[in-house]
N, C-alpha and C positions, 0 to 999 in steps of 0.2 A: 404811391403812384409811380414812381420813377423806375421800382421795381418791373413794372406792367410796361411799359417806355421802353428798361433797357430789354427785359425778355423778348419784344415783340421787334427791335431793332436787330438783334443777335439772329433771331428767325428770320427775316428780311436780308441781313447779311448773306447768312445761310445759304439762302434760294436765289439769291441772287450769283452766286458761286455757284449752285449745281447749274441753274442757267449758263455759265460759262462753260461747263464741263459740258454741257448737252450737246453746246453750239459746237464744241470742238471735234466732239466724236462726232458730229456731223460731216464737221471739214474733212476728218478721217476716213472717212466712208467713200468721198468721192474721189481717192486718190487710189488710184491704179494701180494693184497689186500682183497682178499674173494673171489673178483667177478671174474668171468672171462675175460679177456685181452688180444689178441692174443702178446702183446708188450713183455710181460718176455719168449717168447718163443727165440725172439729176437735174441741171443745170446747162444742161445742151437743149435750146430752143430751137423748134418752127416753125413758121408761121402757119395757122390756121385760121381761116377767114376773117384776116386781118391782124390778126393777133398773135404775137410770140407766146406759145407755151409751152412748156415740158414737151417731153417725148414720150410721157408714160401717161398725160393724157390724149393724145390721139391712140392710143395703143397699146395693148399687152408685152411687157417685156419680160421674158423667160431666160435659166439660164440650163438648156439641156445637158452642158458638158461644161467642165471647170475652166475649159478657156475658150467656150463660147457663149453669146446672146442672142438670143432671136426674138424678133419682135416684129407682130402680128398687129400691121394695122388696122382701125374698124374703115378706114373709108381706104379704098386703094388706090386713092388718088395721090394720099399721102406719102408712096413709095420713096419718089423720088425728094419731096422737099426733105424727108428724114435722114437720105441718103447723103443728103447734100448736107445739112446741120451737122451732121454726126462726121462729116469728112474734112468740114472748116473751122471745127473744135479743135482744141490746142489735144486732143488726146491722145492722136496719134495711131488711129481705127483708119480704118478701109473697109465698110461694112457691102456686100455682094446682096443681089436679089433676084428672085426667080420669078419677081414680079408682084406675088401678093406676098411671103414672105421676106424682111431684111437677117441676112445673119451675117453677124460682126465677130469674127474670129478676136481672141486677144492676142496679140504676136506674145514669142517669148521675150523676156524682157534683158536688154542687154544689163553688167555689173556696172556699165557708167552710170544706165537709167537708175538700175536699182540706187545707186549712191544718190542723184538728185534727187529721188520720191523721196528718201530719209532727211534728207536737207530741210524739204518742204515740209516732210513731218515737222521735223526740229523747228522749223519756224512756225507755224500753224500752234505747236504745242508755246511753245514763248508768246504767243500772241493771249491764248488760254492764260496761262498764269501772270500775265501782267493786267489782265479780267478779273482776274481774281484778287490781283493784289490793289489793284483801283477801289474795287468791294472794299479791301479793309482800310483804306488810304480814307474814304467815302464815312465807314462805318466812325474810324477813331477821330474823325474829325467831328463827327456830331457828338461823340462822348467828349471829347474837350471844350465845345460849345455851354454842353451840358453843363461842366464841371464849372466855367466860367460863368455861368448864371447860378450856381449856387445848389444847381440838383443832387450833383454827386461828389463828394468829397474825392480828393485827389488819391487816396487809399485806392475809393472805389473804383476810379478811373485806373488807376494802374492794375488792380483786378481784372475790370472789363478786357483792358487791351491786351492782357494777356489771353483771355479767352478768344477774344477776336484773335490773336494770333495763333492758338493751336487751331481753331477753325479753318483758317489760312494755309497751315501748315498742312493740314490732312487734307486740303484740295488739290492743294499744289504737288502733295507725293501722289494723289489718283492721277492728275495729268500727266506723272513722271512714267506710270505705270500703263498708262493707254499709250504713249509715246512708245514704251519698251516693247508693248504689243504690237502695232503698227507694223514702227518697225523690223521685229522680227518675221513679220508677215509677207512684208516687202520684199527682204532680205530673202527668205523662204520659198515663194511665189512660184 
């Protein structure tokens, strides 16, 4: 039985690590890199009868050229409150409109900017691997409980934790390796 326990805890671990990694290349995504991305719109709300939402629900956002967006809203009344969301966003756009279409040039990005978006990475990516390392903090505490009740001898428990540890380890060099991506992207841009 304890076999079926630790197997199905190690899996739980597991997924609860790729969870971290998912969430993180999410935060990734919306951080501003030169090119165009419809992803850092993401998170820029406005209100639509009554309600904050996205920008990619009122609208199609495209991205015709690598440091442009253009986005075609379905109701054209929406011009302006998009215009307005997208301008009081920390992002740092000036998106133009001819009336039914918005288009949001990317400016080029200055070496200061580029230095903060790498910082933000850096932090974004440490926020990831202490996700991940809570997961094992989480995981080896229930094998020590374990062990304390009698399920697993202390042998086994030093086995587990070590598996729980290269599990850990090999999460934490993907986060190391998305962070190198990123940032070269930034860098790059």
């Amino acid at each position: 039985m304890p076999k079926d326990i630790i197997a199905q805890l190690m899996k739980e671990t597991d997924r609860h690590m790729l969870e971290t990694i998912d969430a993180t290349k999410r935060e990734f995504a919306m951080i501003r890199t030169g090119r165009a991305n419809p992803a850092i719109l993401d998170r820029v709300l406005v209100e639509y009868y009554g309600e904050q939402v996205p920008i990619k629900q009122v609208g199609t956002i495209s991205t015709p050229e690598a440091r442009l967006m253009m986005i075609s809203p379905w109701d054209k009344s929406m011009v302006k409150p998009i215009i307005d969301a997208i301008t009081s966003s920390e992002l740092g756009l000036n998106p133009n409109s001819d009336g039914n279409v918005i288009r949001v040039p990317l400016p080029q990005l200055t070496t200061e900017r580029r230095r903060e978006l790498a910082r933000m990475v850096a932090r974004k990516t440490e926020d990831g691997k202490v996700g991940i390392r809570n997961a094992r903090r989480d995981t080896v505490e229930k094998l020590r409980e374990m062990q304390k009740e009698g399920k697993i001898s202390e042998d086994d428990l030093r086995r587990f934790q070590d598996q729980v540890q290269k599990i850990t380890d090999t999460h934490i060099e993907q986060v190391g390796k998305l962070q190198g991506s990123k940032e070269r992207e930034i860098m790059e841009g």
